[in-house]
C-alpha positions in Angstrom: 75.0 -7.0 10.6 72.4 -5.8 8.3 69.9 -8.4 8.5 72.5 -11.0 8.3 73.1 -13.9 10.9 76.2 -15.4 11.4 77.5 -17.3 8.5 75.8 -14.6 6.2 72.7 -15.8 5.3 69.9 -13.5 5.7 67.6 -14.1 8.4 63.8 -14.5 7.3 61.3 -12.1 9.4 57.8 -13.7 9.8 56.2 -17.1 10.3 58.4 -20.2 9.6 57.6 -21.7 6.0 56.2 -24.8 5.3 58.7 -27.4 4.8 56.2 -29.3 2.4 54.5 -26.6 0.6 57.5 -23.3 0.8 55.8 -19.9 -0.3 52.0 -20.8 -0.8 50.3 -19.5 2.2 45.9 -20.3 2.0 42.9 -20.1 4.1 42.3 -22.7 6.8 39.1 -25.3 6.6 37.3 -23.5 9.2 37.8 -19.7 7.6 35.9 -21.4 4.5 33.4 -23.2 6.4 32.4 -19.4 8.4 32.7 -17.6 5.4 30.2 -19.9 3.7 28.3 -20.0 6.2 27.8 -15.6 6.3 26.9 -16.1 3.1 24.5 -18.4 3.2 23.1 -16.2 6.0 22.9 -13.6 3.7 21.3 -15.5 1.2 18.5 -16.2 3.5 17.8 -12.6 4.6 17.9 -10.9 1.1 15.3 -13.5 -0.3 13.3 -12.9 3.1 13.9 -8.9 2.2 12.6 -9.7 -1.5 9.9 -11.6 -0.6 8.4 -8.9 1.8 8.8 -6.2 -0.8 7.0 -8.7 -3.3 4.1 -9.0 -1.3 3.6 -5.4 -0.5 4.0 -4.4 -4.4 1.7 -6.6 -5.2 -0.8 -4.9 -2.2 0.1 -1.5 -3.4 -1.5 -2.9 -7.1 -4.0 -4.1 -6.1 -5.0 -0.9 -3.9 -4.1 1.6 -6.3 -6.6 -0.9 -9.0 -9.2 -0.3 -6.3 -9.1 3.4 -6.1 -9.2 3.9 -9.7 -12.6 1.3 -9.5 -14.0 3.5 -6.8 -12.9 6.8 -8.7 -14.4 6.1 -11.9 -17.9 4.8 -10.7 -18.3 7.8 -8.4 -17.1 10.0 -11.8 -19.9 7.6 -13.3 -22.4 9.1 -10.5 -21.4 12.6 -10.9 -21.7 12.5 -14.8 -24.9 11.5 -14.8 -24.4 8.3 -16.2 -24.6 5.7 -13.2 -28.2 7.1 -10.9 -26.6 8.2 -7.7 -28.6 6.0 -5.3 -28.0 3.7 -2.4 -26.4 0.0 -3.7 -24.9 -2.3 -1.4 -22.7 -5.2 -2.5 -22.9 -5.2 -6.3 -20.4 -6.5 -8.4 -18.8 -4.5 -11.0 -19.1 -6.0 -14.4 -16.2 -4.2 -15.9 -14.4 -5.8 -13.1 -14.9 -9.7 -12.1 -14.0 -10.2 -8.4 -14.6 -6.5 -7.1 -18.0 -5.3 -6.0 -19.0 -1.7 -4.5 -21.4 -0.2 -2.7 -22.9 3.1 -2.3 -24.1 5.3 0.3 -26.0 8.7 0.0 -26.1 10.8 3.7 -27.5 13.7 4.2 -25.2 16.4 5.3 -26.0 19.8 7.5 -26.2 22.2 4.8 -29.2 22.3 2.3 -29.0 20.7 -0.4 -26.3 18.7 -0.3 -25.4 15.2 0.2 -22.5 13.1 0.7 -22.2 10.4 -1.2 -20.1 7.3 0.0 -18.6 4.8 -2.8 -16.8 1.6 -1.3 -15.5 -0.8 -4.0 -13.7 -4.5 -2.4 -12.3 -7.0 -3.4 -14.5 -10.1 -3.5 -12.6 -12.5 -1.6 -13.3 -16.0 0.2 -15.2 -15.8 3.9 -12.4 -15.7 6.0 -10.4 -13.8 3.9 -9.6 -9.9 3.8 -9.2 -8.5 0.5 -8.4 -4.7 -0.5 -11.1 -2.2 0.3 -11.4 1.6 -0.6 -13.7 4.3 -0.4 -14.7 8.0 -1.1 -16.8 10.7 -0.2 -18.1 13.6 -2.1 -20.0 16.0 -0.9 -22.5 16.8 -3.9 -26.1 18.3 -5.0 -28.7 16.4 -4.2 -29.6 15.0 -7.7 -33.5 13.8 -6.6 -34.0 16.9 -4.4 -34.8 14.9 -1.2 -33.2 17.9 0.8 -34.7 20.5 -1.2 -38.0 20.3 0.2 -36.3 20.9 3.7 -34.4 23.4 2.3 -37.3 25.4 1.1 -38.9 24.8 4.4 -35.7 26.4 6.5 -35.5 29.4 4.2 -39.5 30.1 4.9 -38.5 30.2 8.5 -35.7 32.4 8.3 -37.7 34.9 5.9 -40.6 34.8 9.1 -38.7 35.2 11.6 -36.8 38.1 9.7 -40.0 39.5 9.0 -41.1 39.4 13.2 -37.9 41.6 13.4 -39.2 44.6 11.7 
């Protein structure tokens, strides 16, 4: 028969066309309506997704503009061109809306001292703004430890001397 019925017509394999509409197939009402509505699902997530990486760009510039702050004053310190000596909450006048503070500690070893620099973000109360800090271990530029210093190697030189 070769795909032919009876009066030899060929038969049609598939769906049965549309007497009012032969050959144009389409999607249905409620195909569009779910496909529209992935999309707008999408839609929502991405600008949620770009949103997010917004904000955290933004905190990533803001923290890397705080550890240059806190990088150059302690440079300032080491130079010699900013006293190295305790300051708490003072505000940077290269900088409006940052302030530091710095902290000198002694440290075990003679003549040393760590020196602490925290530089913030001067935000509202209530608020929490970026906030970095360093420590360098470093001379004791007033010689505050020195005298100590002097004193332990005077003990050490007596009590080498008891030994012979």
């Amino acid at each position: 028969m070769n795909g032919q019925g009876r009066k030899g017509r060929q038969k049609r394999i598939g769906p049965p066309a549309d007497s009012r509409h032969p050959g144009r197939g389409g999607f249905s009402l409620l195909e569009v309506l779910m496909a529209m509505g992935i999309l707008l699902g999408c839609v929502i997530v991405l600008t949620e997704l770009a949103a997010i990486g917004r904000a955290h760009a933004t905190d990533a510039e803001i923290l890397a503009k705080a550890q240059l702050l806190c990088q150059t004053r302690l440079n300032e310190m080491l130079a010699g061109a900013q006293p190295v000596m305790p300051v708490q909450d003072r505000t940077l006048d290269e900088e409006p809306g940052w302030e530091y503070s710095v902290k000198v500690d002694s440290v075990p070893y003679p003549g040393l001292v760590a020196v602490r620099v925290v530089v913030a973000q001067d935000v509202p109360e209530g608020q929490r703004g970026k906030r970095f800090s360093l420590v360098r271990w470093t001379r004791d530029p007033h010689g505050r430890l020195a005298a100590s210093a002097g004193e332990t190697a005077e003990e050490a030189g007596d009590e080498a001397g008891n030994e012979e």
